[in-house]
C-alpha positions in Angstrom: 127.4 162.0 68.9 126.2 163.6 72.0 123.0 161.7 73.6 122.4 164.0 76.3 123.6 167.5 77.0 123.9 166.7 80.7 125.8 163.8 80.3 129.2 165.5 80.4 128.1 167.1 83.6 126.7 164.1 85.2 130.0 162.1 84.7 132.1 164.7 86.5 129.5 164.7 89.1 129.9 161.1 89.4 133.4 160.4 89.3 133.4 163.0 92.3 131.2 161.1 94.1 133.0 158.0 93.5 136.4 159.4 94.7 134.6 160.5 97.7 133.0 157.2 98.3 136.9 155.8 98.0 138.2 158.0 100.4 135.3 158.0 102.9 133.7 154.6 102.6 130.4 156.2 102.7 128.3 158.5 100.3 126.3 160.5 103.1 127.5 163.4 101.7 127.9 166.7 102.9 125.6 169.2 101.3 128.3 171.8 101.4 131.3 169.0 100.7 134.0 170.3 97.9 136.5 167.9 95.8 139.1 169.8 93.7 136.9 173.0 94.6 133.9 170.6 92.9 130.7 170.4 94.8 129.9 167.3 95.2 127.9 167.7 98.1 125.7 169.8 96.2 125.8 167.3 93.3 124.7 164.3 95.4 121.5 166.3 96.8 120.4 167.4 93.4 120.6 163.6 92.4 118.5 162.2 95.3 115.9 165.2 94.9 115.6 164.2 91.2 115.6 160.6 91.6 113.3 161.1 94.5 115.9 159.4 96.8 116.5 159.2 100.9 120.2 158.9 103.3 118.9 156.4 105.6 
């Protein structure tokens, strides 16, 4: 059963963003950062606009 139709999409965007946290240490994220052509960058800032979020 599918719960969310974004939920697919926010799991890849998520895993990116982990396996940049593990190569990086950090998740100050490049707006324009790619992964396996994935933009995670781009990801990331949709996430902290929604969520209403701030890099300190």
């Amino acid at each position: 059963m599918i719960w969310s139709k974004h939920a697919k999409a926010w799991e890849w965007g998520h895993a990116y963003a982990k396996a940049f946290h593990h190569q990086r240490g950090h998740l100050v994220i490049p707006t324009t950062a790619k992964l396996d052509d994935y933009a995670v960058g781009a990801w990331m800032r949709r996430q902290c606009r929604v969520g209403n979020l701030t890099v300190s």
